[in-house]
N, C-alpha and C positions, 0 to 999 in steps of 0.2 A: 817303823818305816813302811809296812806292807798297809798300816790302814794311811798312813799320809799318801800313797800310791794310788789307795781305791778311793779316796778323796778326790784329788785331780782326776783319775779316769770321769770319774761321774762327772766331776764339773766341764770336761770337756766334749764328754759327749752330751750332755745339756746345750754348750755352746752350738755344736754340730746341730742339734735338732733346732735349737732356736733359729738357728744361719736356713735350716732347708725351708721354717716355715717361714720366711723372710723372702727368701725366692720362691714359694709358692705364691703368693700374695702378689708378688714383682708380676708373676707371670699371667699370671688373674688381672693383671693392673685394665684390660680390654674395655671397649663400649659394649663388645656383646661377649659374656661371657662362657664360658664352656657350661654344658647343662651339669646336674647334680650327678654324684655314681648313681647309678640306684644299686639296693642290697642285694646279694644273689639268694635270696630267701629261698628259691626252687631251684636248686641247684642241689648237686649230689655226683660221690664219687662212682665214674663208672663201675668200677671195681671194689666191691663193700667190703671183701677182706682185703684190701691191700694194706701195708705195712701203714701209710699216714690217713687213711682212712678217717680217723677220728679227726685231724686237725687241716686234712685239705680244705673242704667249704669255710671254715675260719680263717686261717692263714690265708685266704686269695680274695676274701671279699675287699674291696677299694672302700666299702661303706663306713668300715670298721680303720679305726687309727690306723698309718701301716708299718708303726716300730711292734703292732701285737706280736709278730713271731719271729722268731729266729732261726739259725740256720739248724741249729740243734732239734729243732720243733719240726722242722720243714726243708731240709738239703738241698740244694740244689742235686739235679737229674746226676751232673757230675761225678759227686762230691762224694755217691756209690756206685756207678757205674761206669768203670772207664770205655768202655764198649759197649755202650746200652742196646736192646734189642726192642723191637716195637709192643714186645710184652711190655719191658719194663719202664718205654715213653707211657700202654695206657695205665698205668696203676698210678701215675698222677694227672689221667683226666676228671675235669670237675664238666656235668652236664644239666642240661634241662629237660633232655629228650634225651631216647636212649638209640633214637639213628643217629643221633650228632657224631657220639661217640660208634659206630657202628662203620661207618663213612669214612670217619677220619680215621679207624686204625686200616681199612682198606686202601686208604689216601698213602699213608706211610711203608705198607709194605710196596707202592709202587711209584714211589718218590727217590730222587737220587739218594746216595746212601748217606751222603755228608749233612742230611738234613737230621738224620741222626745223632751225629756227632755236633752240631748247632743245636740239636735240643738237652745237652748236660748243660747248658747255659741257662736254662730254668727251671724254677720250681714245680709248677705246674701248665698243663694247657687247659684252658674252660672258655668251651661252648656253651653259650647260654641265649637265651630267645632275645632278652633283653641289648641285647650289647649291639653298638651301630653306633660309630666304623668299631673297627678291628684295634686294639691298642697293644700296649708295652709297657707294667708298672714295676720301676725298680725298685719300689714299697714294698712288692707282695714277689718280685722276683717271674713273677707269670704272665706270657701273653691270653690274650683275651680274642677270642673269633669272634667274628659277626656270622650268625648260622648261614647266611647268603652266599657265604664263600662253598660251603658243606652240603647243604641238601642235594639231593637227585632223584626224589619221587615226588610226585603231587600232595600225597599224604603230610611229607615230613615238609614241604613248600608252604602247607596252609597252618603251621602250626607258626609260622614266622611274622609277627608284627608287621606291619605296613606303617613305617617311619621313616623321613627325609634325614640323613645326613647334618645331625645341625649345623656343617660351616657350608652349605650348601648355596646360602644365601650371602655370604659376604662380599663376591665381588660385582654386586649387583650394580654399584655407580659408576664401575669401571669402562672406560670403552674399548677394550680389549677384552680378546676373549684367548685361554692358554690349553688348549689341548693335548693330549699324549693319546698312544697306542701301543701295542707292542704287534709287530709284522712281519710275518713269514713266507717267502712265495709269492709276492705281491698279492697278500689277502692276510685281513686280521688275522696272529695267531691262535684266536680260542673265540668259539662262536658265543654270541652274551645271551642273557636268557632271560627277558622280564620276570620278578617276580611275580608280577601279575596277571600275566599268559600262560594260559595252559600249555601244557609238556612239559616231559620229563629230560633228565639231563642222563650221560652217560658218566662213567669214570675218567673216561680221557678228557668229557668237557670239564668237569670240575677241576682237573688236575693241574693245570698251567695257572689261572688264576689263584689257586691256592698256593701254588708254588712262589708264587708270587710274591703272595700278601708273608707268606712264612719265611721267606731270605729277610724278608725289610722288618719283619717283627724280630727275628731270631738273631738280626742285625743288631738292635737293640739291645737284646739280651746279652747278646758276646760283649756287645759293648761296654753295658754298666759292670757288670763282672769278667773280666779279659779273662781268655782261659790261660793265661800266665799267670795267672794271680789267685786263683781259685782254691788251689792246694795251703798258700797262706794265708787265707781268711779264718777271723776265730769264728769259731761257728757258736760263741755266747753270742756273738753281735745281733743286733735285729738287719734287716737287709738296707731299710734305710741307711741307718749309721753306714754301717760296711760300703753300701754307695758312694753315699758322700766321701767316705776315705779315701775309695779310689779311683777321684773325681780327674785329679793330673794323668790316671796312668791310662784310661779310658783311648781306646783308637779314635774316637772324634775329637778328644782334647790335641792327641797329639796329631792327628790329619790336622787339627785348624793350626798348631802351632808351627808347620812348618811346608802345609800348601792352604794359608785363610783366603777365603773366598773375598772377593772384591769390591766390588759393588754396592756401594749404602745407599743406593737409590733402590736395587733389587731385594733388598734386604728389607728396605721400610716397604716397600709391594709385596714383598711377600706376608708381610704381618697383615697387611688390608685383607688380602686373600684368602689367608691361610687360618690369621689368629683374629680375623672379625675386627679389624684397629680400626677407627674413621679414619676414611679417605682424604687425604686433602683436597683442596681445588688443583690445586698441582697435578695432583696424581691423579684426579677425574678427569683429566684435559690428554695425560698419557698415552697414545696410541702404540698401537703392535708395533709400527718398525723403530720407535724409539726404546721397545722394552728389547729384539731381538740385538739392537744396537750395544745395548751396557751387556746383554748376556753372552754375546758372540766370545769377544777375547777371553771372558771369565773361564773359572777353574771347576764349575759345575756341571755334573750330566742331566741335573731337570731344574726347571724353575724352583720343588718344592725343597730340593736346597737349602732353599737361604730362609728357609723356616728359622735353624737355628741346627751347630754344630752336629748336633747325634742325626737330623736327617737327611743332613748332607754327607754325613758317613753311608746311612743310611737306603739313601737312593743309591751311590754308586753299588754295595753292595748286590742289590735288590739287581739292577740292571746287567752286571756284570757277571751274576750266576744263572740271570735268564739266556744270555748271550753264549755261555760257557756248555749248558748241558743243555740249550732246547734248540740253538742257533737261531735265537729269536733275537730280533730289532728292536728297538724303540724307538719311535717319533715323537719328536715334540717341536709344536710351533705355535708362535706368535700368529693370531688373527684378528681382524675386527671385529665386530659387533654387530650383526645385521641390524637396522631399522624396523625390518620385516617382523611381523608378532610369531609369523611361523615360517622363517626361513629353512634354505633345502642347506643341506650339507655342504655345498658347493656356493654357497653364498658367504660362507664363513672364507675370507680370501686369506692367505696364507704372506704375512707381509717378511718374514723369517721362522724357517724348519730345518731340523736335522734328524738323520738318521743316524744311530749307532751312535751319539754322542762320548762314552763312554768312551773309545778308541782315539778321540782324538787326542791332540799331540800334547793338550796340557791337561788333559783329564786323566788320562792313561798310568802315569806313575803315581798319581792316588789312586788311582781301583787296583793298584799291582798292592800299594799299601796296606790298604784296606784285608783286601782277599790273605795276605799275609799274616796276618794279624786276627783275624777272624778264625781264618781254618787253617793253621799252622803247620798242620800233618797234610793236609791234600793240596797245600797252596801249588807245587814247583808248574805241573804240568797247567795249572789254572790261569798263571802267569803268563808261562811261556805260550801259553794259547794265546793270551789278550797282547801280548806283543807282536804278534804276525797277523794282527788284523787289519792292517793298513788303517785308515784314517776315516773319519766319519765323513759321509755325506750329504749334500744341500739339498732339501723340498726344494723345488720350483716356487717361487717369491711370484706372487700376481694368479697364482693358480687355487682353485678351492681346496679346500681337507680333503674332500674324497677324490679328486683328481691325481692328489702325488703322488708318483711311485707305487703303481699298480690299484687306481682306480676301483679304491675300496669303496664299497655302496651304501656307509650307512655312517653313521655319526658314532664314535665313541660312549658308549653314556657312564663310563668310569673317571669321572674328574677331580678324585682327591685318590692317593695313595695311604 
């Protein structure tokens, strides 16, 4: 009976692995597709004696199949620490420079403390030169930084590639243009810093954008492994399998099952945008106040949303922990497309904007969701914050980007999260 048992186990987790590589391919199906991983071949654990030492740069490279490890091989942060301390997040940093990790454990001992408790949700964190944007692989269980978020010397600045963003270029036919900020005081909350411009950065400037990028990645993480679920994973599984298992119980499964976002018009725009899809003539012909038009009533706090269910968890996370511990805003609005080869800030007109989107009256009880489900021990007071914030409010519609709501002087240049 016990080998007819491991019989079907195999053939079903065969099926399992057949079914993800079947939706990887679906998702790949694009005109322009995602670039190759490359290997972390220079990469290395901050910490040479730490307990996974041997198996962190294996188990987290994307290059490599990603059923090679398992939990037994590689635990999640968790799965031994129910109160981890910023020791014990760096003993599974994976780097390529040794201020990356230098930085980041600076970053964490001055980071809210729940950002601790969102990192038993991964394997590892790996900094590395190569990596650009910032990802989340529930193959390898580990988010992935782009060093751009991290540096703060000149030194550690020139050791970082000079590479575009590959979806940089996708909404190039579009005639609309989709902007976001985040704003405090009527003035951006965190000043931006050319990679390519001399100076140096402080701690406080690194902090908020990191902060950032680490709710909406660790967003991810909680996601594909819920920390309700965590304690009964077999830890023979490799992380894929275990992923896909607990694909139904995921907070973005169950967000779409019971507040799904709307809009299949915003949904097919966001794939032009986001996932490089060809544009139709349809959708080239789209202008801003027809895109704020399908987003207005919808259930979403940013356009990149309607990427697909986990960044629509995703986002609201990300916004609703910036709003909770920095009392920071977010804007987002719908503009045109200047003509102009080198339009000013204020050229870009604002045809539909919001601020605080998150707060309003149909977005509000999924970010209550969300934040519940995410951070279950800190949620009450998180809540009952985002319910006393009254309602989001309107950019001025006819005014430029840097005109609204405190005559900010310069153009965002963060346009993918």
């Amino acid at each position: 009976m016990n080998s007819i048992y491991s019989i079907i186990t195999i053939i079903n987790k065969c099926l399992f692995y057949a079914f993800f590589a079947m939706v990887c391919i679906a998702c790949n199906g694009k005109s322009t597709p995602e670039p190759e991983e490359e290997g972390l071949t220079d990469t290395y654990p901050r910490i040479a004696q730490s307990q996974y030492a041997d198996v962190l740069v294996s188990c987290v490279d994307t290059s490599i199949a990603p059923s090679s490890c398992t939990f037994d091989t590689l635990p999640l942060i968790g799965m031994e620490h129910s109160a981890p301390t910023v020791s014990d997040i760096m003993e599974r940093v994976v780097v390529s420079h040794d201020w990356m990790a230098d930085n980041f454990e600076r970053a964490l001992n001055a980071l809210p403390a729940d950002m601790l408790e969102l990192l038993k949700g991964v394997s590892a964190v790996v900094i590395d030169d190569d990596i650009r944007p910032s990802f989340y692989r529930s193959g390898t269980g580990a988010i992935y930084i782009d060093p751009r978020y991290i540096w703060l010397t000149d030194a550690g600045k020139a050791t970082i590639p000079r590479k575009d963003d590959y979806r940089s270029g996708y909404d190039n036919e579009l005639i609309f243009v989709y902007f976001w900020r985040y704003v405090k005081d009527g003035d951006y909350a965190y000043r931006y810093f050319d990679i390519d411009d001399a100076g140096e950065r402080t701690l406080d400037d690194m902090l908020i954008p990191l902060a950032r990028l680490l709710y909406h990645e660790l967003g991810h993480a909680n996601d594909y492994f819920p920390p309700s679920e965590v304690a009964n994973i077999d830890r023979s599984e490799s992380y894929v399998y275990a992923s896909i298992s607990l694909s139904t119980k995921r907070t973005s499964y169950l967000l779409n099952e019971s507040w799904p976002l709307q809009s299949e018009e915003l949904h097919s725009m966001a794939y032009v945008k986001y996932r490089g899809f060809t544009a139709t003539d349809e959708q080239k012909l789209t202008d801003a106040a027809t895109m704020g038009g399908w987003f207005d009533p919808d259930l979403a706090s940013d356009f990149y949303n309607f990427r697909s269910i986990r960044e629509d968890m995703a986002m609201m996370f990300e916004e609703a922990m910036m709003k909770y511990h920095f009392g920071i805003d977010r804007d987002i609005a719908f503009t045109n497309k200047p003509v102009d080869e080198s339009p000013s800030c204020n050229d870009y007109v604002i045809a539909w904007g919001t601020r605080n989107r998150v707060a309003a009256p149909q977005v509000v009880d999924r970010a209550a969701f969300v934040i519940n489900r995410l951070i279950p021990d800190n949620a009450a007071d998180a809540i009952a914050y985002f319910y006393d914030l009254g309602d989001a409010s309107d950019l001025t519609s006819g005014q430029g980007w840097c005109e609204t709501k405190g005559e900010i002087s310069s153009l965002t240049r963060s346009q993918f999260t």
